[in-house]
N, CA, C and O atoms as a Maestro MAE file, in Angstrom:
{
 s_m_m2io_version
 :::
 2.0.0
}

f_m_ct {
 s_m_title
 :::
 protein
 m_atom[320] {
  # First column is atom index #
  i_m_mmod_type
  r_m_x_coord
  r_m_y_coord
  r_m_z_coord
  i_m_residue_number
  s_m_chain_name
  s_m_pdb_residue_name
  s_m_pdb_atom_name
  i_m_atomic_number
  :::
  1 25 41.012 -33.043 7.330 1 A "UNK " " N  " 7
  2 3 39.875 -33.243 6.459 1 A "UNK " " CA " 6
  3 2 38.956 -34.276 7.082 1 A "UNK " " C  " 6
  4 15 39.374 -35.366 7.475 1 A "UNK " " O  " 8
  5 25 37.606 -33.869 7.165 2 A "UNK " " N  " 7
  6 3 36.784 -35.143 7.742 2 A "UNK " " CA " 6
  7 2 36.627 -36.297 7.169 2 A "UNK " " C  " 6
  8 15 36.490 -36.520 5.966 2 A "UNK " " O  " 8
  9 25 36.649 -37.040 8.044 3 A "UNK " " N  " 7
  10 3 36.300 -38.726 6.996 3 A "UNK " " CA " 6
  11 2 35.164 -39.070 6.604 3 A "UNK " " C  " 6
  12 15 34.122 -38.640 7.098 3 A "UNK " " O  " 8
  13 25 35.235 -39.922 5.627 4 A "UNK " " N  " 7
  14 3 34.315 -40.151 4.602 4 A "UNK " " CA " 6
  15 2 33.152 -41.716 4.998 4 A "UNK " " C  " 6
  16 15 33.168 -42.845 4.506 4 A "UNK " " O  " 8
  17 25 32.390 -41.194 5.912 5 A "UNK " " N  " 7
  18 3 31.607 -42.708 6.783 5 A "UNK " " CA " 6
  19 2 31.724 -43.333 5.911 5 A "UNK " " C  " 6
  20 15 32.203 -44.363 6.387 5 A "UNK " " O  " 8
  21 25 31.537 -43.601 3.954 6 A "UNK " " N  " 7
  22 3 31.209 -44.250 3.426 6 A "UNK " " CA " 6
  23 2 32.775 -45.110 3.211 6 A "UNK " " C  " 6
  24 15 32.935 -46.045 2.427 6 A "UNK " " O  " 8
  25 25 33.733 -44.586 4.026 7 A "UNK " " N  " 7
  26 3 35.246 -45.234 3.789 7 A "UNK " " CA " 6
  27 2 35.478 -46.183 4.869 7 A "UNK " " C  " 6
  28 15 36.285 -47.091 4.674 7 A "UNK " " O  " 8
  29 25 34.876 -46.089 5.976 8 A "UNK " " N  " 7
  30 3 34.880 -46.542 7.212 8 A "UNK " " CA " 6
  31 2 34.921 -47.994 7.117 8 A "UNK " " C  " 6
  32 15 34.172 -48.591 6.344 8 A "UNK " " O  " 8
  33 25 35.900 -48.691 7.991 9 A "UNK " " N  " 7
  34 3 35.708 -50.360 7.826 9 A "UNK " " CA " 6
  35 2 35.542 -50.731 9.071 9 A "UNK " " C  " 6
  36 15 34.845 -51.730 9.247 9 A "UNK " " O  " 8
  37 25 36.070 -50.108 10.150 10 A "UNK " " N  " 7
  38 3 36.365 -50.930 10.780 10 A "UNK " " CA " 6
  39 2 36.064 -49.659 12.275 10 A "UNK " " C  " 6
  40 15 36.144 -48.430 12.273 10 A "UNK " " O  " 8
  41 25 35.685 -50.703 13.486 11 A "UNK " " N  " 7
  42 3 35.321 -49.610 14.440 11 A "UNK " " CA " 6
  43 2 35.646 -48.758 15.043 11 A "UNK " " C  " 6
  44 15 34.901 -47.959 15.609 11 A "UNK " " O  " 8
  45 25 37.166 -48.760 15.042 12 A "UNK " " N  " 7
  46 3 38.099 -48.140 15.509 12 A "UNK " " CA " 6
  47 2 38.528 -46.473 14.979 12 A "UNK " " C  " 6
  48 15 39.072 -45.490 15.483 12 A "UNK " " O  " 8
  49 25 37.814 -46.914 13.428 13 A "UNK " " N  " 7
  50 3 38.054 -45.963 12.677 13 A "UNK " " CA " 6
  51 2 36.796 -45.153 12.452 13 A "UNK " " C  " 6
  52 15 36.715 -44.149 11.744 13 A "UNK " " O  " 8
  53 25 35.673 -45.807 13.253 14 A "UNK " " N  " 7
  54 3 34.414 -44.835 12.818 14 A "UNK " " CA " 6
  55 2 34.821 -44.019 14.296 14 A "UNK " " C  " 6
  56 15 34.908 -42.793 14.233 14 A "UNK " " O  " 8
  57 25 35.044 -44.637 15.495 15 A "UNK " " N  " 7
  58 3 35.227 -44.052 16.763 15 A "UNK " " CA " 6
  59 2 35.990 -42.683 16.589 15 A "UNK " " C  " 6
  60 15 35.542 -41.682 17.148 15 A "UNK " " O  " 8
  61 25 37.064 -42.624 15.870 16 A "UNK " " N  " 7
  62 3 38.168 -41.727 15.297 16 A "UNK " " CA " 6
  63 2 37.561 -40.454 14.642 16 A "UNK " " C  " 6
  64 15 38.020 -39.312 14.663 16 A "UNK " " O  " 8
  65 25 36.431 -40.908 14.059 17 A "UNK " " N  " 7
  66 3 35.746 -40.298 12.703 17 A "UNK " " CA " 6
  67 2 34.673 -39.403 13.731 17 A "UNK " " C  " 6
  68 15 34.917 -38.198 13.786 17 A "UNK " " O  " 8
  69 25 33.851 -39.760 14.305 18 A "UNK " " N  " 7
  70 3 32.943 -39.307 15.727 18 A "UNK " " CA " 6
  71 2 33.804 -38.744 16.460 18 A "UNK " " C  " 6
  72 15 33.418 -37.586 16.296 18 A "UNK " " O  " 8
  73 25 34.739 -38.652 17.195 19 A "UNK " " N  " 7
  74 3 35.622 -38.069 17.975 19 A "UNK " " CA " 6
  75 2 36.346 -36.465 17.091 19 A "UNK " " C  " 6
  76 15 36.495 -35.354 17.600 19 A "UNK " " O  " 8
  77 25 36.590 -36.793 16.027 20 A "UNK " " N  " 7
  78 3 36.554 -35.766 14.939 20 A "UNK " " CA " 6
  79 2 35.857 -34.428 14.823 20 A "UNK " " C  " 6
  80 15 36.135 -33.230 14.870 20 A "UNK " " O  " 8
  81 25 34.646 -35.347 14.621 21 A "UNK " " N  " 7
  82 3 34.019 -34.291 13.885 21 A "UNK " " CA " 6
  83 2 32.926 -33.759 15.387 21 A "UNK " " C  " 6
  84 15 32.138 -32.821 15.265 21 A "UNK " " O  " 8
  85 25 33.070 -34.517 16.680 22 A "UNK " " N  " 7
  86 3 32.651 -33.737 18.269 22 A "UNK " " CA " 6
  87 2 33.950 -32.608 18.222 22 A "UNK " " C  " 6
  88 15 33.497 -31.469 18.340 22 A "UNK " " O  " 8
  89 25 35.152 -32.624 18.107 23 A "UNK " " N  " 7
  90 3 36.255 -31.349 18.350 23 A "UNK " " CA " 6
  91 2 35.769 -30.558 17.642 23 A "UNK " " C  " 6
  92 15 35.363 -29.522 18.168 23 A "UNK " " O  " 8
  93 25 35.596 -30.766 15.927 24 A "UNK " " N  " 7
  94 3 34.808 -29.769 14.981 24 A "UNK " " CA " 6
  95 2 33.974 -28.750 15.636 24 A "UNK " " C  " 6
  96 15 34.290 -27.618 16.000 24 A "UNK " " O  " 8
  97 25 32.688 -29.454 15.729 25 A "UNK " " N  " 7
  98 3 31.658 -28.783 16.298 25 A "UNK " " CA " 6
  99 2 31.727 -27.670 17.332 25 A "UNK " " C  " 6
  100 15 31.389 -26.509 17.099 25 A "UNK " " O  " 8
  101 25 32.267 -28.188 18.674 26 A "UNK " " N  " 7
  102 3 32.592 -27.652 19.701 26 A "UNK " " CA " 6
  103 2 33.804 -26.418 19.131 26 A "UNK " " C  " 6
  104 15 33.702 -25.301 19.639 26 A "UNK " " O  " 8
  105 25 34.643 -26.592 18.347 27 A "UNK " " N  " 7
  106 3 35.636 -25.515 17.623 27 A "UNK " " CA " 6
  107 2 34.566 -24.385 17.242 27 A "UNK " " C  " 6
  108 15 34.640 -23.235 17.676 27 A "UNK " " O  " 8
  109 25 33.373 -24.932 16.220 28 A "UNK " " N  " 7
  110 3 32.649 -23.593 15.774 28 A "UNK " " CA " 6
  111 2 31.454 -23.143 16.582 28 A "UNK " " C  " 6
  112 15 30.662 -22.238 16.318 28 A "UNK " " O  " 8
  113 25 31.499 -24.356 18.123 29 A "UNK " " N  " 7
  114 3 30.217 -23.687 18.851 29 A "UNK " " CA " 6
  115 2 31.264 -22.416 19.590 29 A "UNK " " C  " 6
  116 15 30.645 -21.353 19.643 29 A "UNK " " O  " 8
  117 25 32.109 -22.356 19.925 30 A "UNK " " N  " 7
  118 3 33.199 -21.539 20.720 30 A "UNK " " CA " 6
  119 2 32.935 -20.547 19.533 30 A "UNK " " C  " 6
  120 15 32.334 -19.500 19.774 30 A "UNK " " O  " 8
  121 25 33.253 -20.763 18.577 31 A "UNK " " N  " 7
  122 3 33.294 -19.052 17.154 31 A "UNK " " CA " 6
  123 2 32.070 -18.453 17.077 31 A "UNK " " C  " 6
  124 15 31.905 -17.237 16.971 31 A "UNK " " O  " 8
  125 25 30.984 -19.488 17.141 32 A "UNK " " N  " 7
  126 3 29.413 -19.212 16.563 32 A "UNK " " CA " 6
  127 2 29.122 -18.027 18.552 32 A "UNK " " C  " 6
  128 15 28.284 -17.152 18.771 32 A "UNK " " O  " 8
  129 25 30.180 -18.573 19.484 33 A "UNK " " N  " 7
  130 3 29.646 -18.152 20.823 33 A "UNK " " CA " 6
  131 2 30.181 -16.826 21.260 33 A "UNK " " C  " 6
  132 15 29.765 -16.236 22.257 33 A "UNK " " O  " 8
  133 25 31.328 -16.286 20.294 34 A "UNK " " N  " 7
  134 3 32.336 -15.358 20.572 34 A "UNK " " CA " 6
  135 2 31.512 -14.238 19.455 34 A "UNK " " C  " 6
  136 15 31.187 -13.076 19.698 34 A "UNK " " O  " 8
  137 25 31.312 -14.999 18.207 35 A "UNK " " N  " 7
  138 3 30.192 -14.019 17.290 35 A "UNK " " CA " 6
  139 2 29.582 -13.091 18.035 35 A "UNK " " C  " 6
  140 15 29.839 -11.894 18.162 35 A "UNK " " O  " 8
  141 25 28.224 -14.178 18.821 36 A "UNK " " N  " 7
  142 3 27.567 -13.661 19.504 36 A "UNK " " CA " 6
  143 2 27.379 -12.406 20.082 36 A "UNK " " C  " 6
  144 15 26.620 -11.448 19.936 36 A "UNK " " O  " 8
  145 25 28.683 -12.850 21.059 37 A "UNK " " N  " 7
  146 3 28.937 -11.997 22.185 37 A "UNK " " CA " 6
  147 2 29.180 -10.570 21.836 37 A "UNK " " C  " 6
  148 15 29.052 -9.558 22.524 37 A "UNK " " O  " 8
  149 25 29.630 -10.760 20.381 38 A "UNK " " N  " 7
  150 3 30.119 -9.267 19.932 38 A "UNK " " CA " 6
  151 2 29.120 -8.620 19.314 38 A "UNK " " C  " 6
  152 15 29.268 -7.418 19.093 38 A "UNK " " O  " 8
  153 25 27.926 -9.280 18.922 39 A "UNK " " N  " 7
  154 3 27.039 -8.884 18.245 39 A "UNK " " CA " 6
  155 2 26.137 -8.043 19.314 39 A "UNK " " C  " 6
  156 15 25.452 -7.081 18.970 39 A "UNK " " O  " 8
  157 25 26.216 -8.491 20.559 40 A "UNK " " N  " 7
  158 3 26.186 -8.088 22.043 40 A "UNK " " CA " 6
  159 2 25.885 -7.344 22.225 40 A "UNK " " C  " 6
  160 15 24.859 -6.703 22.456 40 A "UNK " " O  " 8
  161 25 27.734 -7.278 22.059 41 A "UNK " " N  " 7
  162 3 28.081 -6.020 23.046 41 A "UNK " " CA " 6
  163 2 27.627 -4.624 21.723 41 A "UNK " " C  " 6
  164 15 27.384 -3.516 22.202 41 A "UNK " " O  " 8
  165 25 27.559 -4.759 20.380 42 A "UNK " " N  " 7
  166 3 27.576 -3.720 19.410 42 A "UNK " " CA " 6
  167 2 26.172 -3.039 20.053 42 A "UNK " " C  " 6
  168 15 26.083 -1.986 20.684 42 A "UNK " " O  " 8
  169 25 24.866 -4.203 19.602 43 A "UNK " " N  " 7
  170 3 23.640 -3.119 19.424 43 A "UNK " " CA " 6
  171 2 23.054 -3.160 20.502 43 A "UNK " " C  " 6
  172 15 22.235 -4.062 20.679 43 A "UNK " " O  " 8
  173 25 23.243 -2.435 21.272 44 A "UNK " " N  " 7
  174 3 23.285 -1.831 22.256 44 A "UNK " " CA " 6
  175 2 21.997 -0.944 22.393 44 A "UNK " " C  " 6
  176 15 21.855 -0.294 21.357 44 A "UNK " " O  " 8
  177 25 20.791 -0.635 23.517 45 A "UNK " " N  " 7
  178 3 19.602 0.619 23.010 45 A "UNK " " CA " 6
  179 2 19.785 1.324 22.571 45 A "UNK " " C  " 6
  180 15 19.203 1.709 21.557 45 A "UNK " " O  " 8
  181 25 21.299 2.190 23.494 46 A "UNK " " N  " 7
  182 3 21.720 3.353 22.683 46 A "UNK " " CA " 6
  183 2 21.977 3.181 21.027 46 A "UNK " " C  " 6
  184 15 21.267 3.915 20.340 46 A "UNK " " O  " 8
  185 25 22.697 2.499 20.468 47 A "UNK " " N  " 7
  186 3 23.492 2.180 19.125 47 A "UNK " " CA " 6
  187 2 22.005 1.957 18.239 47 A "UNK " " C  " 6
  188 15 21.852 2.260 17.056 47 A "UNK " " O  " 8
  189 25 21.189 1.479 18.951 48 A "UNK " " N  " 7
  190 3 20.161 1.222 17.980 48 A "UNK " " CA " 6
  191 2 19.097 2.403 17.609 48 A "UNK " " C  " 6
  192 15 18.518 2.654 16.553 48 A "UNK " " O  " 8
  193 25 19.066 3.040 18.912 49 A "UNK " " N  " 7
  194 3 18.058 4.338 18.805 49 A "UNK " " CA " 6
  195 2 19.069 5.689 17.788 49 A "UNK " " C  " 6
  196 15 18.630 6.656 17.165 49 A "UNK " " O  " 8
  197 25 20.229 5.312 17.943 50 A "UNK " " N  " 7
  198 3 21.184 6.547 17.191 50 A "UNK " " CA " 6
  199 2 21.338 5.888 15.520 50 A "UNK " " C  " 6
  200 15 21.360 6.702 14.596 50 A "UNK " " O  " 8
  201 25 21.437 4.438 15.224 51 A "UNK " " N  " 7
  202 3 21.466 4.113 13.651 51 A "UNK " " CA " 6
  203 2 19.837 4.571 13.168 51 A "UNK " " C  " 6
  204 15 19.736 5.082 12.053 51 A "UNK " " O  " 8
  205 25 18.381 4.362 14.128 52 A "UNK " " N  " 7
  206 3 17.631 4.454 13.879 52 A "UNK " " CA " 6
  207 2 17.361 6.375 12.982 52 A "UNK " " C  " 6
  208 15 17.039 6.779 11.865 52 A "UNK " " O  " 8
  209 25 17.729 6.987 14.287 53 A "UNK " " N  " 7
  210 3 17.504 8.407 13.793 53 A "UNK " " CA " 6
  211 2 18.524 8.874 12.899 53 A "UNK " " C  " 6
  212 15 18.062 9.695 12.107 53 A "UNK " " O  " 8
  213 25 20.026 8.591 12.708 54 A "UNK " " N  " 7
  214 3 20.801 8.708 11.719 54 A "UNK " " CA " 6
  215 2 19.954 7.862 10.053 54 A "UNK " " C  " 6
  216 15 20.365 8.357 9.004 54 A "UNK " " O  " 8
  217 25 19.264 7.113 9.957 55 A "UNK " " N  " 7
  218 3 18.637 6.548 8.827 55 A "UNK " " CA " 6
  219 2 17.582 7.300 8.545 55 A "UNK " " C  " 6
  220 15 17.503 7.706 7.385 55 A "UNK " " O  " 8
  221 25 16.301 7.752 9.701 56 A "UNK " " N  " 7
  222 3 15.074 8.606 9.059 56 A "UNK " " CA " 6
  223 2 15.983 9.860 8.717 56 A "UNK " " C  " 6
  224 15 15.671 10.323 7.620 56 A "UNK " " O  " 8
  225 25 16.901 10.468 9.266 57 A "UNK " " N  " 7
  226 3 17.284 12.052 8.913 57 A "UNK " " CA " 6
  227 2 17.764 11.889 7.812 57 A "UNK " " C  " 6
  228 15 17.830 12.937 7.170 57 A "UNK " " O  " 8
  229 25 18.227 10.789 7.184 58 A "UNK " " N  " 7
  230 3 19.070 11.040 5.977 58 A "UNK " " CA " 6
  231 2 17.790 11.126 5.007 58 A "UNK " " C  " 6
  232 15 17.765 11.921 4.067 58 A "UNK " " O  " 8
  233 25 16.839 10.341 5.270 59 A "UNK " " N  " 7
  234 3 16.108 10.111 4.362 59 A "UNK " " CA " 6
  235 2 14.503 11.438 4.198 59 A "UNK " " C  " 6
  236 15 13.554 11.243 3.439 59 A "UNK " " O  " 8
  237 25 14.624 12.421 4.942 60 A "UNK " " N  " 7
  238 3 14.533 13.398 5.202 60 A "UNK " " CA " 6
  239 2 15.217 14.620 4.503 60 A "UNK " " C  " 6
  240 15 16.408 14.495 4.217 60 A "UNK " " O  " 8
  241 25 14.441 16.038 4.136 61 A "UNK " " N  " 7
  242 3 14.799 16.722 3.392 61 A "UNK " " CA " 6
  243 2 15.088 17.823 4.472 61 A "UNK " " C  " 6
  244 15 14.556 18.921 4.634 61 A "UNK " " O  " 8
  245 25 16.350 17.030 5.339 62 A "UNK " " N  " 7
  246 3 16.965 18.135 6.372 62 A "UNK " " CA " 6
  247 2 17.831 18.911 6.591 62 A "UNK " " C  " 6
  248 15 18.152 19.471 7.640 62 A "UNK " " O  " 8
  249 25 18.517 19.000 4.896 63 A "UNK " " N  " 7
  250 3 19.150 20.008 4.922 63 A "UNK " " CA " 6
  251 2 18.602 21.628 4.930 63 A "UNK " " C  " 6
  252 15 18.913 22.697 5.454 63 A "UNK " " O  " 8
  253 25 17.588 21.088 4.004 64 A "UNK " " N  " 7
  254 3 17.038 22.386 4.025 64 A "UNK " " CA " 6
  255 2 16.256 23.139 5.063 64 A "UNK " " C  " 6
  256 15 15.973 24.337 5.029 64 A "UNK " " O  " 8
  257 25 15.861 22.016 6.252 65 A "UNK " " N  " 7
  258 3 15.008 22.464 7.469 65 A "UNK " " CA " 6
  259 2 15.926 23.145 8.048 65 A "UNK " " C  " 6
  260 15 15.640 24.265 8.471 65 A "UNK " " O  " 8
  261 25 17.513 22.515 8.232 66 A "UNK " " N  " 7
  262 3 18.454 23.415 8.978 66 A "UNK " " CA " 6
  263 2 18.804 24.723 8.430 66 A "UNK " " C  " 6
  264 15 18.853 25.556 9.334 66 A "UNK " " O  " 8
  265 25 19.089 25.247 7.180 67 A "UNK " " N  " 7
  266 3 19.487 25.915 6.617 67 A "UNK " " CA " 6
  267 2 18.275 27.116 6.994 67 A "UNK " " C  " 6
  268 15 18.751 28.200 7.333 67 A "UNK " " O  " 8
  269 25 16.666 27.017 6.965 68 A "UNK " " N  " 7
  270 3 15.564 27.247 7.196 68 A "UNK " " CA " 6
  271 2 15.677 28.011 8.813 68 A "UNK " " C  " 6
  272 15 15.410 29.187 9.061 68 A "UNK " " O  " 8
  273 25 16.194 26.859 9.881 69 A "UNK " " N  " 7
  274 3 16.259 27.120 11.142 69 A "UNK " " CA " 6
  275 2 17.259 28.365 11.690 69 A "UNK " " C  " 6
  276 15 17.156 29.214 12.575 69 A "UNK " " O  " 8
  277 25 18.549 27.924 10.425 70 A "UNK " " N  " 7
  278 3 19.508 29.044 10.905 70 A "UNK " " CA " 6
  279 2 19.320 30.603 10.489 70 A "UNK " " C  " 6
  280 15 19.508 31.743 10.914 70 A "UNK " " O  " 8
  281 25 18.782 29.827 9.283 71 A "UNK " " N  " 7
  282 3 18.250 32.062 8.540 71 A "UNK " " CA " 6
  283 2 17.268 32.594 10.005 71 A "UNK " " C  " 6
  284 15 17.371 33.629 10.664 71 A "UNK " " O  " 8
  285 25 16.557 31.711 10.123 72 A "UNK " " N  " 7
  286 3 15.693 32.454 11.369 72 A "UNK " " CA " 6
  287 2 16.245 32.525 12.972 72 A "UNK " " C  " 6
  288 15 15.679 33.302 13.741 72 A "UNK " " O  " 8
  289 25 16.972 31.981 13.278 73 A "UNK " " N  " 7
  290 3 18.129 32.424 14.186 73 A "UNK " " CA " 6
  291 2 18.678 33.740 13.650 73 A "UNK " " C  " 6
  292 15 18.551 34.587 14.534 73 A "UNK " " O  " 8
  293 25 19.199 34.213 12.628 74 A "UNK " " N  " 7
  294 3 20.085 35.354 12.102 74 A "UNK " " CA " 6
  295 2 19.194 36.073 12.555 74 A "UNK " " C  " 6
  296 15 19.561 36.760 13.508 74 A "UNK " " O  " 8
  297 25 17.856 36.222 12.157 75 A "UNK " " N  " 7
  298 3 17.287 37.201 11.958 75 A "UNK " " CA " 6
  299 2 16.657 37.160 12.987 75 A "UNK " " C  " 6
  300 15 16.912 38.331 13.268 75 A "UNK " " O  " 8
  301 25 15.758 36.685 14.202 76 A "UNK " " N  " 7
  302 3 16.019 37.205 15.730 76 A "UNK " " CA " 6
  303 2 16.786 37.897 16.417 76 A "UNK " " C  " 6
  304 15 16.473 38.850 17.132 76 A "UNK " " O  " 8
  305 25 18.424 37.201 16.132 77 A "UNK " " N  " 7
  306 3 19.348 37.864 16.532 77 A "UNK " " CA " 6
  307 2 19.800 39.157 15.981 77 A "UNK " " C  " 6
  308 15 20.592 39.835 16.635 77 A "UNK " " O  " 8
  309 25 19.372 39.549 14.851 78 A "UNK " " N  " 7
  310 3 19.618 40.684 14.201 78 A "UNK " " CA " 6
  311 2 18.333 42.163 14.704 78 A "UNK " " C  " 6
  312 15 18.398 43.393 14.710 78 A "UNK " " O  " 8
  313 25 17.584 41.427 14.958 79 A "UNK " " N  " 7
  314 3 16.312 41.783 15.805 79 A "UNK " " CA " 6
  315 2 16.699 42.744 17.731 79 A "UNK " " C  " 6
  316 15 16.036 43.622 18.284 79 A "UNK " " O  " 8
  317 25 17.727 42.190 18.103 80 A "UNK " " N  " 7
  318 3 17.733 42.367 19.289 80 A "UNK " " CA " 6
  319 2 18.773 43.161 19.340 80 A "UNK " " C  " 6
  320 15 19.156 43.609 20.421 80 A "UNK " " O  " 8
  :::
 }
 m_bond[319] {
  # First column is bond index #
  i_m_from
  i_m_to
  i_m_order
  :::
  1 1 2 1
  2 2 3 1
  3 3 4 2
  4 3 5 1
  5 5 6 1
  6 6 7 1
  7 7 8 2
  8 7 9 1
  9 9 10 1
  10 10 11 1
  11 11 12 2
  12 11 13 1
  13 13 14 1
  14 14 15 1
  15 15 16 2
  16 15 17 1
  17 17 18 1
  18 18 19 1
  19 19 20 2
  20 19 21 1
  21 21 22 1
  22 22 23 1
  23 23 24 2
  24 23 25 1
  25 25 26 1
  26 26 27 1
  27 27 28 2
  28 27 29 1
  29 29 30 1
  30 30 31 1
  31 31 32 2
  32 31 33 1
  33 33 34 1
  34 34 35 1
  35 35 36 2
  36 35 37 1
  37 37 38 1
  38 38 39 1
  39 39 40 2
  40 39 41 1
  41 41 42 1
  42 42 43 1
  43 43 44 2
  44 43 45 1
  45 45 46 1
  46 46 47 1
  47 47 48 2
  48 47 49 1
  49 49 50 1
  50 50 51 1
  51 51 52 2
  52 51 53 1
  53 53 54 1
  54 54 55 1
  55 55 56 2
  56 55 57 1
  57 57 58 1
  58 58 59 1
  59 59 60 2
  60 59 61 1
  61 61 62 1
  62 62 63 1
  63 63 64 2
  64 63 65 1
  65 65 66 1
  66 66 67 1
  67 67 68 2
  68 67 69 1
  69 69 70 1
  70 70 71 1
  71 71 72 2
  72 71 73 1
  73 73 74 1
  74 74 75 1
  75 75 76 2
  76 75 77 1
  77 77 78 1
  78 78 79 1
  79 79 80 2
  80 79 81 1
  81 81 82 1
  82 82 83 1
  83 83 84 2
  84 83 85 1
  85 85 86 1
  86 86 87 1
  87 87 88 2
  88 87 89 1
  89 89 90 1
  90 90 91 1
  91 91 92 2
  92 91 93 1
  93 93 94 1
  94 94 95 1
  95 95 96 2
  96 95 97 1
  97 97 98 1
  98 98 99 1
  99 99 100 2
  100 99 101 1
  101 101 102 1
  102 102 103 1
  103 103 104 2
  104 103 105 1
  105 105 106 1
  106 106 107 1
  107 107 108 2
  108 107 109 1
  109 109 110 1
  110 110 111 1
  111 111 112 2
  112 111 113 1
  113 113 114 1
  114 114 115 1
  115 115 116 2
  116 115 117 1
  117 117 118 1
  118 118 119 1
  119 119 120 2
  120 119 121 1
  121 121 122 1
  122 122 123 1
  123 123 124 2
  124 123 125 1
  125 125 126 1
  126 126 127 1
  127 127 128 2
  128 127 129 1
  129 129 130 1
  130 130 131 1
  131 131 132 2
  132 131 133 1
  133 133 134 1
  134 134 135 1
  135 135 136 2
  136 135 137 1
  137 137 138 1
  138 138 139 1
  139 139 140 2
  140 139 141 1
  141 141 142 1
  142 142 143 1
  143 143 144 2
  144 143 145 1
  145 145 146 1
  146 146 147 1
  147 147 148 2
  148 147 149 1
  149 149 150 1
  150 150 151 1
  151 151 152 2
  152 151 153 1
  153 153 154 1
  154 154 155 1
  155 155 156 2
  156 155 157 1
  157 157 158 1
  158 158 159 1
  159 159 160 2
  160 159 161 1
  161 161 162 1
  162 162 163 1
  163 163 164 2
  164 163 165 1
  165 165 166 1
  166 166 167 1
  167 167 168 2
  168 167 169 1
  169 169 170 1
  170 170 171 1
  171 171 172 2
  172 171 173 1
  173 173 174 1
  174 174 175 1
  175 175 176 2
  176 175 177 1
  177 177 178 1
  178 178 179 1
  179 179 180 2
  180 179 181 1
  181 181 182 1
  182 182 183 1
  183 183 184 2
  184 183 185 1
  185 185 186 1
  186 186 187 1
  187 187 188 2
  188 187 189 1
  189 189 190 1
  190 190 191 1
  191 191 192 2
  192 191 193 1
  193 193 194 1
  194 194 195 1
  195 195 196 2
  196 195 197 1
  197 197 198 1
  198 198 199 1
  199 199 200 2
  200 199 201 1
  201 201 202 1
  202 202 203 1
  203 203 204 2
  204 203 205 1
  205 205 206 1
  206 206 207 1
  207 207 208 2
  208 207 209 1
  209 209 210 1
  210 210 211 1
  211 211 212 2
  212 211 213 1
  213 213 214 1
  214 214 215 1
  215 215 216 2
  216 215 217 1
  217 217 218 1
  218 218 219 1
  219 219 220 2
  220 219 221 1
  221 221 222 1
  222 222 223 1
  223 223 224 2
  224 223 225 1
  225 225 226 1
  226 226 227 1
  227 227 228 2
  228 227 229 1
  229 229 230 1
  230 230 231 1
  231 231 232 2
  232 231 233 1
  233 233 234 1
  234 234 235 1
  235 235 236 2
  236 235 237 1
  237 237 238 1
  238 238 239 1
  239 239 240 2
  240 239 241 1
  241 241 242 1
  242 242 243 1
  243 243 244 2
  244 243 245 1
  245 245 246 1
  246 246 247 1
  247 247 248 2
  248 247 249 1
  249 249 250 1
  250 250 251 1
  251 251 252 2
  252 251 253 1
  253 253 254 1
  254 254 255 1
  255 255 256 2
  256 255 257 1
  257 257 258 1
  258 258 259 1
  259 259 260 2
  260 259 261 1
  261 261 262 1
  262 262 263 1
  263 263 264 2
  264 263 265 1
  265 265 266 1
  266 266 267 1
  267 267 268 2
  268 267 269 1
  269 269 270 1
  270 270 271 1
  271 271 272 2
  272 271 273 1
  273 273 274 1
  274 274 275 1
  275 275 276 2
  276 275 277 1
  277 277 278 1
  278 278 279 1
  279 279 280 2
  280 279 281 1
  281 281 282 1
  282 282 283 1
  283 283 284 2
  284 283 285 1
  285 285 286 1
  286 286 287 1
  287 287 288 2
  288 287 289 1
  289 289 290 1
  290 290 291 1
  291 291 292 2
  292 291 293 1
  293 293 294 1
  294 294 295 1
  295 295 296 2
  296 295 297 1
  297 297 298 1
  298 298 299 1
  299 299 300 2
  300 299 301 1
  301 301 302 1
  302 302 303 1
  303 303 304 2
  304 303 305 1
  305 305 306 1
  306 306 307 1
  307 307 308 2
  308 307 309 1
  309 309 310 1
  310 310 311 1
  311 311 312 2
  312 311 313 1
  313 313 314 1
  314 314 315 1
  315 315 316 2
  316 315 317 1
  317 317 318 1
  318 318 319 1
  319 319 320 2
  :::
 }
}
């Protein structure tokens, strides 16, 4: 648990208290640095251009364009 400066008497014990809470820091600059890295490696051009077009298509009335595309495939092919 970190110490409480306002408990501090004596110098030995603020030195203790600073030495503390430098391991702290450096503990969550290492987590805040490993975050990062993964946040990285995820979005990626590719990953971003594929969440991009997976979000407009949903929001898109594309079922019915496909359904649209395939009747007219049938019927070319039924054609030949």
């Amino acid at each position: 648990m970190p110490a409480k400066y306002s408990d501090l008497r004596t110098l030995d014990g603020l030195d203790a208290a600073i030495r503390e809470n430098k391991a702290r820091l450096k503990k969550q600059a290492k987590s805040i640095e490993k975050s990062f890295a993964a946040v990285q490696r995820f979005y990626t051009p590719r990953n971003l251009l594929e969440e991009g077009a997976r979000r407009s298509l949903t929001s898109l009335p594309f079922y019915g364009s496909l359904l649209s595309g395939i009747s007219f495939l049938r019927k070319r092919l039924k054609k030949k």
